[in-house]
C-alpha positions as CSV (number, residue, x, y, z in Angstrom):
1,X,-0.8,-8.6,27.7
2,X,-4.2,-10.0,27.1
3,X,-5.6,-9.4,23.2
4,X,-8.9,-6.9,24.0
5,X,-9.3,-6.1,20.3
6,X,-12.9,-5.9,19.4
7,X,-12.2,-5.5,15.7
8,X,-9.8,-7.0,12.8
9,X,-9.4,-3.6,11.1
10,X,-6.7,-1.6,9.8
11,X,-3.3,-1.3,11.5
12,X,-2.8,2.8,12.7
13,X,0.1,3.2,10.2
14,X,-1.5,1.3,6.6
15,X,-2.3,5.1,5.6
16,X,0.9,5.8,5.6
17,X,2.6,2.7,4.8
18,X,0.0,1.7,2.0
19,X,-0.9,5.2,0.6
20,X,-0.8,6.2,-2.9
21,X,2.7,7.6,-3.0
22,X,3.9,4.4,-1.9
23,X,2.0,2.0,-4.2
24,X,4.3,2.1,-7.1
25,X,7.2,1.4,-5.3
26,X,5.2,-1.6,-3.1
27,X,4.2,-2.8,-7.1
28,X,7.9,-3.1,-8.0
29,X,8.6,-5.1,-4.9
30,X,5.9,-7.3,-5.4
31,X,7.1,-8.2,-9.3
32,X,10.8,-8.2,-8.4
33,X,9.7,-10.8,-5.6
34,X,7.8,-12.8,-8.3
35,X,11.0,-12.6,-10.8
36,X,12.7,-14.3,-8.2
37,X,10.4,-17.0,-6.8
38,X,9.7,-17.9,-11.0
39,X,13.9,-18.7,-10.7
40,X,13.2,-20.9,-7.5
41,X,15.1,-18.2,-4.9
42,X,14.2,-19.3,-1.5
43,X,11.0,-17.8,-0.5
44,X,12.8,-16.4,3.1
45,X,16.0,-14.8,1.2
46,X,14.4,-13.3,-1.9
47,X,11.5,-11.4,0.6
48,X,14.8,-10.0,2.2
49,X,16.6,-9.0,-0.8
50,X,14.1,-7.0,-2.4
51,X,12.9,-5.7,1.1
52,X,16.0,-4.0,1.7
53,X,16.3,-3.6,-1.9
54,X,13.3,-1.6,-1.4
55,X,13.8,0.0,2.4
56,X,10.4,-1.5,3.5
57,X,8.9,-2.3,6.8
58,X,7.8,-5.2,8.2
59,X,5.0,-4.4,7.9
60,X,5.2,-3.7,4.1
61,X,7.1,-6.7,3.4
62,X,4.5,-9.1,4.7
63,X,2.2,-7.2,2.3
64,X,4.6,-7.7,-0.8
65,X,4.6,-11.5,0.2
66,X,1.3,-12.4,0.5
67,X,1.2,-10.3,-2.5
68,X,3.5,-12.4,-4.6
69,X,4.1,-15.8,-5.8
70,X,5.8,-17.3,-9.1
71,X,4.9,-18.0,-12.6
72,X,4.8,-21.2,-11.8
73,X,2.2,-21.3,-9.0
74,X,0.2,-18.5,-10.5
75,X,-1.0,-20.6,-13.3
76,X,-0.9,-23.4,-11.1
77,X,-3.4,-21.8,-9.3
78,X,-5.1,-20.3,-12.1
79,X,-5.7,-23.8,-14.3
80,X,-7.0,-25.3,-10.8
81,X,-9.7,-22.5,-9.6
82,X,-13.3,-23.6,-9.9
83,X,-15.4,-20.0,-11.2
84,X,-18.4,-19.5,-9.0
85,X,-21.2,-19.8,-11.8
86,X,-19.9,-23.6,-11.4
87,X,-20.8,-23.7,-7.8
88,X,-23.9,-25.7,-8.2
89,X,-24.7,-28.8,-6.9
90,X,-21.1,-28.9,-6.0
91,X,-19.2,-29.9,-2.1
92,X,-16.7,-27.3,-0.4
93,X,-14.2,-27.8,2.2
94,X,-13.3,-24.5,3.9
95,X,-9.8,-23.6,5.6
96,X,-12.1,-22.0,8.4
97,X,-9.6,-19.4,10.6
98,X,-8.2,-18.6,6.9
99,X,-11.4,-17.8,5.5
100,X,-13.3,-15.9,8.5
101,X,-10.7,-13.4,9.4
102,X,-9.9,-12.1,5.9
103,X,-14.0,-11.1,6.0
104,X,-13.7,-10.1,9.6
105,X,-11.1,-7.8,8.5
106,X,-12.9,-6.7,5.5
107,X,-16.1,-5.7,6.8
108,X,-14.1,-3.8,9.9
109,X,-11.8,-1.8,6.9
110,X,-8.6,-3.9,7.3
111,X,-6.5,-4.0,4.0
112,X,-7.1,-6.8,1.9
113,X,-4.4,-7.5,-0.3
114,X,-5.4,-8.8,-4.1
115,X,-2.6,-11.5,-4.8
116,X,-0.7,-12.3,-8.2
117,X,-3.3,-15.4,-8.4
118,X,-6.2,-13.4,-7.6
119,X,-6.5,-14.4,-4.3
120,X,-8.0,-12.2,-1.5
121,X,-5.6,-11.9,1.8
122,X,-5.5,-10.0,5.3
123,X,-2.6,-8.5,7.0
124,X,-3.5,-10.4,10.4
125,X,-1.0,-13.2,11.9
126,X,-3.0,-15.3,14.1
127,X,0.7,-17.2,15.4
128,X,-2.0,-19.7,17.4
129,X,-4.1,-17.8,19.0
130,X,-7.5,-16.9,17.7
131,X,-10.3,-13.8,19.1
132,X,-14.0,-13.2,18.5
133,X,-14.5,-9.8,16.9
134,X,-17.9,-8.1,16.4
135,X,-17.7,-8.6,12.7
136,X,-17.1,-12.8,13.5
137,X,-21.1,-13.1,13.3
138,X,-21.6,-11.0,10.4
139,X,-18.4,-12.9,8.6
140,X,-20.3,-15.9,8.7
141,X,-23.5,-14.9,7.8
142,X,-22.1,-13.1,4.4
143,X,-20.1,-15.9,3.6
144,X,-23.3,-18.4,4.2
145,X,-25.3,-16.0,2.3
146,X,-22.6,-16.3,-0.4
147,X,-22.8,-19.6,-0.8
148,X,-26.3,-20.3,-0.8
149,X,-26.3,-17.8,-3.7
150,X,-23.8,-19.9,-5.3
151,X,-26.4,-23.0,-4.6
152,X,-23.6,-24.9,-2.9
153,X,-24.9,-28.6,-2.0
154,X,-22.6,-29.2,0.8
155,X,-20.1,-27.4,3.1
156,X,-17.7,-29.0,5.6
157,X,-15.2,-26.4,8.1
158,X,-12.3,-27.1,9.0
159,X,-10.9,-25.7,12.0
160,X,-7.2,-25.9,13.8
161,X,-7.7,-27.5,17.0
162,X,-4.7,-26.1,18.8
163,X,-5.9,-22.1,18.0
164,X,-7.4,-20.8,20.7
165,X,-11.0,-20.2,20.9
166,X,-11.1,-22.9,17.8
167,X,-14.3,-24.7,19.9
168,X,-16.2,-21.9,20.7
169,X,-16.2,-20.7,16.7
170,X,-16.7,-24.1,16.4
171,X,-19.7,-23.6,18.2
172,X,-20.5,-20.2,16.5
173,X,-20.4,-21.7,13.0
174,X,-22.9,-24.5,14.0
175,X,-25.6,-22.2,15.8
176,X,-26.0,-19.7,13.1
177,X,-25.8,-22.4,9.8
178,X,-28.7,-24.1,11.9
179,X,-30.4,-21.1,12.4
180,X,-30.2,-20.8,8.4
181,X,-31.1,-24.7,7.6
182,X,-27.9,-24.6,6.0
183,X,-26.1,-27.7,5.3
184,X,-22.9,-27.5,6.9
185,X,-20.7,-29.5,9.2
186,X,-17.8,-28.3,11.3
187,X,-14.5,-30.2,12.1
188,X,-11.6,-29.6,14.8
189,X,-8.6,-31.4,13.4
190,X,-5.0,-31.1,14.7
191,X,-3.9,-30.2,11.1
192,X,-6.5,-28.9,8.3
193,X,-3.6,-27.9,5.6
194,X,-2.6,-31.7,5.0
195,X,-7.0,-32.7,4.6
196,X,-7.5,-29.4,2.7
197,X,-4.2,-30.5,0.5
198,X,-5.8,-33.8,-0.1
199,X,-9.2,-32.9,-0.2
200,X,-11.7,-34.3,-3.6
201,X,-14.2,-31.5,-2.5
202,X,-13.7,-27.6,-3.7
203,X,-11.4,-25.9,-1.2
204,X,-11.9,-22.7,0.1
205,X,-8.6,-21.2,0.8
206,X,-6.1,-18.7,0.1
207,X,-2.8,-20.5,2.0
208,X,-0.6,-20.5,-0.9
209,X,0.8,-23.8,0.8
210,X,-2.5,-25.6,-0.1
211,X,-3.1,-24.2,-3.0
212,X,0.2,-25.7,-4.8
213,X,-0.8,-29.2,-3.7
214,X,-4.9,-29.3,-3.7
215,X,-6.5,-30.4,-7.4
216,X,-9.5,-27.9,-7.2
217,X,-10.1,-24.6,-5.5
218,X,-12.0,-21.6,-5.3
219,X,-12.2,-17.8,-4.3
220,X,-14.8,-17.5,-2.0
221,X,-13.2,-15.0,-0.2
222,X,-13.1,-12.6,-3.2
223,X,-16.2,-13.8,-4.0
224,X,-17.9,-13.0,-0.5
225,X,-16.0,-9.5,-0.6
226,X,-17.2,-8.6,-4.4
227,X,-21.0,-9.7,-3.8
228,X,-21.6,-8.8,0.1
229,X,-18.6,-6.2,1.1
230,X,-18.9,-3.4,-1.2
231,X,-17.0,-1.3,0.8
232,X,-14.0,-2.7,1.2
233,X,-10.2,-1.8,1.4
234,X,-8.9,-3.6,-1.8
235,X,-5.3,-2.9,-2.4
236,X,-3.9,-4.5,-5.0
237,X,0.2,-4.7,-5.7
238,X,0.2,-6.0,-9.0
239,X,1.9,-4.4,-12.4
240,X,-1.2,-4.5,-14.6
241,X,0.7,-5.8,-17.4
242,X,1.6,-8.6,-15.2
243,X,-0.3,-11.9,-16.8
């Protein structure tokens, strides 16, 4: 069946399966997870544990996982971010897809899940295959608006060349940062994780993959969503006493 979304907003059943009622136990899941990713339990088999541990849906448990990560890589992650006032005068490579659908989904009121690292995530699974929404234009306006703000000097996309639709966003990115003067390039690659990984320049990312193995980052998406999406869904999982 043929994907006819025109939107990247919330799933029918995240009132139910997100509400308040539910929070505290979703919290719980999220630092038993954490417990057991700090003690190196495979990622896979701990996520099932402490879903059935916890009866939760699929749903729920992708949630809790993108939620989660260990001690280890949250201060990783932490000693590694870049903080925006040090934006200036500065070069950013952008994990494109990752980026642009967490502030599609945003600005349509999809949940956006505030990780153990700080990190701002959707609840979408792309699984190859990409689709304009209404809010793609607006996504990339806010975040270009973002990072003039920030004074960035340089900006360079990276897109997967094997998602669908990769060439016309491609295309999308370029028209409206010329429209703007603003100084960005755009890349199709057959694999942006392993450049982003590698990457000198500031990544913009929150794949948790490249975040344990690139040596700076920073969290534009938050950053987008905090300065230009006041009205976002921000659900965060995490036991405030929790570093």
């Amino acid at each position: 069946m043929p994907d006819t979304r025109r939107h990247r907003g919330p799933h029918p059943a995240d009132a139910d399966l997100f509400g308040r009622n539910l929070q505290p136990v979703l919290r719980q899941a999220v630092s038993h997870l954490a417990w057991l990713l700090t003690r190196e339990y495979p990622n896979a088999a701990a996520l099932k544990l402490v879903g059935d541990r916890f009866q939760l849906s699929r749903r729920q448990r992708i949630a809790v996982q993108r939620s989660s990560c260990s001690d280890q890589s949250r201060d990783h992650r932490s000693h590694n971010r870049i903080p925006h006032d040090q934006f200036a005068g500065q070069s950013v490579a952008i994990d494109g897809f990752n980026l642009i659908t967490t502030i599609e989904a945003a600005l349509s009121g999809g949940v956006i899940l505030r990780g153990r690292d700080g990190c701002c995530r959707d609840m979408a699974s792309m699984h190859g295959n990409y689709r304009k929404v209404e809010e793609t234009r607006p996504a990339i306006e806010r975040i270009g608006r973002t990072l003039a703000d920030c004074r960035i000097a340089g900006v360079r996309w990276y897109l997967d060349r094997p998602v669908s639709n990769s060439g016309r966003l491609c295309t999308l990115i370029r028209e409206t940062a010329a429209q703007h003067n603003w100084p960005w390039s755009v890349e199709l690659v057959p694999d942006p994780d392993r450049l982003l990984s590698r990457s000198r320049k500031i990544v913009a990312t929150a794949d948790s993959a490249i975040l344990d193995l690139c040596s700076r980052w920073c969290n534009l998406a938050c950053r987008v969503i905090q300065t230009q999406i006041p009205a976002a869904v921000i659900l965060s999982l995490n036991d405030p006493s929790d570093g």
